[in-house]
N, C-alpha and C positions, 0 to 999 in steps of 0.2 A: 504494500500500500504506500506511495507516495506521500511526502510530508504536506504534500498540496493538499490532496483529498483528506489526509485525517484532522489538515487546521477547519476542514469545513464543518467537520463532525464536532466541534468543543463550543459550548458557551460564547466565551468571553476569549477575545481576539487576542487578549495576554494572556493566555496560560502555554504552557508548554508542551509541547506534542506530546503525546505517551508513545513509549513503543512499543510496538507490536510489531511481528513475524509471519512468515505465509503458516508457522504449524499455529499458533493461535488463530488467525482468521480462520484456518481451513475446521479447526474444532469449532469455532463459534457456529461458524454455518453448517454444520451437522447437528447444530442443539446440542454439543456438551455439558456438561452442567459445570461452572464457574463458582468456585469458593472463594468465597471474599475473607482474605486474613484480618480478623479485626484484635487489633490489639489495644485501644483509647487514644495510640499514639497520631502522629501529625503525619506520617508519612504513608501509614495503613489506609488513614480516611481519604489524603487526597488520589492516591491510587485507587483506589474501590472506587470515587466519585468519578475519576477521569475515564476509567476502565467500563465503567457501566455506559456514559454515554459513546463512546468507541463501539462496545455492543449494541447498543440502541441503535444504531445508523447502521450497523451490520444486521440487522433483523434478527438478531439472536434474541428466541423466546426468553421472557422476563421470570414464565414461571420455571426455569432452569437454573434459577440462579440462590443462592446462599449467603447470607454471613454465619462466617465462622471464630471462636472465641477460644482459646486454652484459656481458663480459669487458673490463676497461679496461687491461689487461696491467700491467706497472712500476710505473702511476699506485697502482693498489687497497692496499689494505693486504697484508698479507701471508696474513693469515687469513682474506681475504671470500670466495675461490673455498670454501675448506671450509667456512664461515661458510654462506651461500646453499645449499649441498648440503645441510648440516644443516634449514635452513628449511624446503626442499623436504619433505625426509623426512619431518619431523614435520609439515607440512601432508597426508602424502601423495599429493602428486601428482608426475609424472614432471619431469626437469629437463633442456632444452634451454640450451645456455650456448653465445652467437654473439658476433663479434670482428670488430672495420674489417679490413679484407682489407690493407687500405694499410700498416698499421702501429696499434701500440698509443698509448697516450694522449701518451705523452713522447714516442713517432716525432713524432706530429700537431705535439708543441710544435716538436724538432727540424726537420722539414719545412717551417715556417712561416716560420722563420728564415731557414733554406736559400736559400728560394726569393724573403724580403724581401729578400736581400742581391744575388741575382742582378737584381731587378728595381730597387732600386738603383743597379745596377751601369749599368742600360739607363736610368738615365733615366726610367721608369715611373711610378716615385712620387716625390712631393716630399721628403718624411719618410723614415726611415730604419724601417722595421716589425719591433718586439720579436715573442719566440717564445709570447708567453704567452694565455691565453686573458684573454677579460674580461666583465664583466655583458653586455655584448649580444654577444657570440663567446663565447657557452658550447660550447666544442667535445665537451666531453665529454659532457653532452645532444645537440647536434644530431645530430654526423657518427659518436661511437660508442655513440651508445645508440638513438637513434630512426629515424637513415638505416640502422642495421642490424638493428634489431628489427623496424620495420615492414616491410620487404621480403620478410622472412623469415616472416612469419606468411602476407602476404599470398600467397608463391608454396608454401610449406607446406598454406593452406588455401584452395586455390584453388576459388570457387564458395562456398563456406560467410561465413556472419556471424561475423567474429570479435570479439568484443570483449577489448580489451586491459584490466586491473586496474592501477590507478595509483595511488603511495600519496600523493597531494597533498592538503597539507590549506592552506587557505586563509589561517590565522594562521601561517603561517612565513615569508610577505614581502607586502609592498606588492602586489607583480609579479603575486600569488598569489587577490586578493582576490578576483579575479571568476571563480574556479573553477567551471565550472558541474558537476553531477553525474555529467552527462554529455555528449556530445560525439558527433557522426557526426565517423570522419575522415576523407578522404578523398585523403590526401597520397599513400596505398598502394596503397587499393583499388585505383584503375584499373588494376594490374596484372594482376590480375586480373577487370575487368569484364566484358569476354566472356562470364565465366562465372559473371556475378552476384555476385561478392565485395561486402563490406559490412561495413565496419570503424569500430568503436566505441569510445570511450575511456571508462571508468567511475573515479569516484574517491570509493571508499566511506567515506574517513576525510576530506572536504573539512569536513566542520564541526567533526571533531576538536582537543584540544586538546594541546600533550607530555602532559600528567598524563594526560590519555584514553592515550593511547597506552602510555606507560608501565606502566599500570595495567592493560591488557589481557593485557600481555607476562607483567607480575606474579601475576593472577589464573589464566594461563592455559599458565602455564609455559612461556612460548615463548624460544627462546634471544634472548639479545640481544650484540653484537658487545662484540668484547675495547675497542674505538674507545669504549664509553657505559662500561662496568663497571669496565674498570681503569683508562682514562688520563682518562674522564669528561669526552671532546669534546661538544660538544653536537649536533652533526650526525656524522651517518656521511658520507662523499665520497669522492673521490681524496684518498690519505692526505695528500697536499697542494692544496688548494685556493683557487686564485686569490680566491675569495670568501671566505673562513674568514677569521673573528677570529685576533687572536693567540694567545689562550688555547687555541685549536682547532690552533694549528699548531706552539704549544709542546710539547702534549699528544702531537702523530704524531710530533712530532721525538724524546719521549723513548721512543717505541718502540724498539728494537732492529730491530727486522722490517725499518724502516723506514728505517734506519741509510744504506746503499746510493744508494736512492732518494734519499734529503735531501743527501748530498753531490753526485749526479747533477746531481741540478737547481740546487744549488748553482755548480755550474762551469758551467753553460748560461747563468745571471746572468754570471758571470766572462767566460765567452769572450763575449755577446750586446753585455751591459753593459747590460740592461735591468732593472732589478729583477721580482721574482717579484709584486708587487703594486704599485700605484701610487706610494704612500709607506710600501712595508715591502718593502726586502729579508732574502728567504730566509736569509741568510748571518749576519743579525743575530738570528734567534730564538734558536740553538744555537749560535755560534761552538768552543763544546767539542767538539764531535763533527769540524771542521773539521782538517783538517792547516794549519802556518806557510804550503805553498808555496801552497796554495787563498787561505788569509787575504791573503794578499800580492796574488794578482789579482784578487782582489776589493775589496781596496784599490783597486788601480790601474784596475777596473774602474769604483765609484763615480768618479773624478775625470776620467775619457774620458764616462761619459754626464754631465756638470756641463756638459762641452767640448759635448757632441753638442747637447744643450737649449739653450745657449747659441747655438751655431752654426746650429741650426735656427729657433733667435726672429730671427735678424740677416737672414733672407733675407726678401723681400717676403711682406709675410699675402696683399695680394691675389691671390697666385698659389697660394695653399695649395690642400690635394685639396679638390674638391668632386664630387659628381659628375657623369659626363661629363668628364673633368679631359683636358687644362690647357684655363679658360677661354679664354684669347689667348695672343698670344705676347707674351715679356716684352721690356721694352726695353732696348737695350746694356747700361744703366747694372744692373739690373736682372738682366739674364743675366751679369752681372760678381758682382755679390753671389751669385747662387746655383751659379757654379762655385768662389765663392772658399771657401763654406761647406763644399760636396759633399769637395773634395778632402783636409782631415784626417781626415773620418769615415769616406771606403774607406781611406783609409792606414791608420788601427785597425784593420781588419778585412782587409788586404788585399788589397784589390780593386784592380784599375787604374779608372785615371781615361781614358774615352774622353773625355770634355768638358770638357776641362780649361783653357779659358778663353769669353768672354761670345760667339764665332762660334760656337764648337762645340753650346754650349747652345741657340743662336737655331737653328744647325741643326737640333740634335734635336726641341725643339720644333715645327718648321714641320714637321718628319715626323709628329710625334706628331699635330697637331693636322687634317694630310691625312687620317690613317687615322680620325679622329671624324667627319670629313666624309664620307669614304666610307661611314663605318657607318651613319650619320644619313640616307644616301638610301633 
């Protein structure tokens, strides 16, 4: 489709062309069904609004079409489930809103912890594993937004071409740049294959700019979240986000809504002893909103992970996770260092110590390292 013919299909003679490809046109005009990603944020909505009248001029049936929502429970602001309903409405189309069956977003962080300490506990891991997500464990993309949007459209539209509406635009990261338009995806499909399912990712704002976007919202009256208008984050996300600037986390922290949630994850730094980002604990954007007894273990929290980082440099590198782990098994001297380490960081947390000196380690290792042999045949 020519940028000629699609500036005729938009509104208002400033906005910005969306893109679109011959495998979206040729889905629309077979009536695929078009899932709108809604997430509250600014680039979700102006894509769904751009995107829908692009279909409107392609004669793609209206009642084909969807908004679709991940529910990230605790994590969201407090306004996005109303926020997203509002978008829907004024886009017009119906609003499906699906959730991790496991638990919401703070469960995932909680559960992550849980389950680092338990393995831990076994000897499993070298390292001692925080609750938090990070640039490459984006949890709240992978496991509640996509492991549970995409299953759901796929066993919803079993046999039919779905294509999914995604508001990614290509200037908002490095990670981002090689966006392509579109996308076969086929992580879902196969759930439906049997019965010919065929699943598409579209992303009609990839060469969009903020000021595009914003300007769309502006010319076209679309609401935009309480997150850009009043506390003036620059992204919408999980009201806290492991990725967020400080400015962005100062801004959720002076929410109210939000009030709950910020000391929540506050105490999960406190009891974990992991900060909420790399070199920024949570506990230090807002300490106002904090009660003395919270400030106090998080005091005592920064000086246990000082002890933990320490404790974890003194044991051998060459025995560090890689994968397939443990390489070999380590020797006496060696298995002495890494029970001598292991044994203050379950006492933090209170775990027992099975391994509590350099036999018990060589043991566990010689087991560990049986079961990688037997996997390996």
């Amino acid at each position: 489709m020519s940028p000629a013919l699609a500036r005729g299909f938009l509104a208002a003679p400033d906005d910005p062309l969306p893109a679109i490809d011959d495998r979206v046109i040729a889905a629309a005009r077979r009536g695929a069904w078009f899932a709108f990603n809604l997430s509250g944020g600014k680039d979700s909505t102006a894509s769904a609004h751009a995107a829908i009248a692009l279909l409107d001029a392609l004669g793609h049936p209206r009642d084909r079409r969807i908004a679709i929502h991940a529910d990230l429970g605790r994590a969201e602001w407090r306004s996005t489930p109303a926020m997203v309903a509002a978008i829907a409405d004024r886009l017009g189309i119906p609003m499906l809103v699906v959730s991790r069956s496991a638990g919401d977003m703070v469960s995932r962080w909680e559960q992550r912890f849980l389950s680092g300490k338990h393995r831990y506990e076994a000897l499993e891991t070298y390292n001692l594993i925080g609750p938090w997500s990070s640039a490459s464990l984006r949890f709240c993309t992978s496991e509640l937004k996509v492991q549970v949007i995409g299953p759901e459209l796929a066993r919803r539209y079993r046999g039919e071409t779905v294509v999914s509406v995604i508001g990614l635009r290509r200037d908002e990261s490095p990670s981002r740049r090689s966006t392509p338009v579109s996308r076969v995806d086929e992580r879902f499909a196969k759930l439906g294959n049997a019965a010919g399912t065929r699943m598409l990712s579209w992303h009609p704002a990839v060469d969009w700019s903020a000021d595009d976007v914003f300007g769309i919202h502006e010319r076209h009256g679309l609401p935009l979240h309480e997150a850009y208008v009043q506390y003036r984050t620059t992204r919408l996300s999980c009201a806290f986000c492991v990725l967020a600037s400080a400015h962005d986390l100062a801004a959720s922290a002076a929410a109210p809504g939000n009030f709950d949630l910020y000391r929540h994850l506050v105490a999960i730094e406190a009891d974990s002893t992991f900060s909420f980002q790399p070199q920024r604990w949570l506990a230090d954007v807002s300490p106002q909103w904090l009660s003395a007894g919270l400030l106090h273990e998080v005091t005592r929290a920064k000086l246990r992970a000082q002890d933990r980082r320490a404790l974890e440099a003194a044991m051998p590198p060459q025995l560090r996770y890689v994968k397939g782990w443990p390489p070999r098994m380590p020797s006496l001297a060696e298995a002495s260092l890494i029970a001598k380490a292991r044994a203050p960081i379950l006492a933090h947390h209170g775990l027992p110590d099975h391994f509590p000196d350099a036999a018990a380690v060589q043991a566990r290792f010689a087991d560990l390292l049986a079961v990688k042999a037997e996997r390996s045949r």
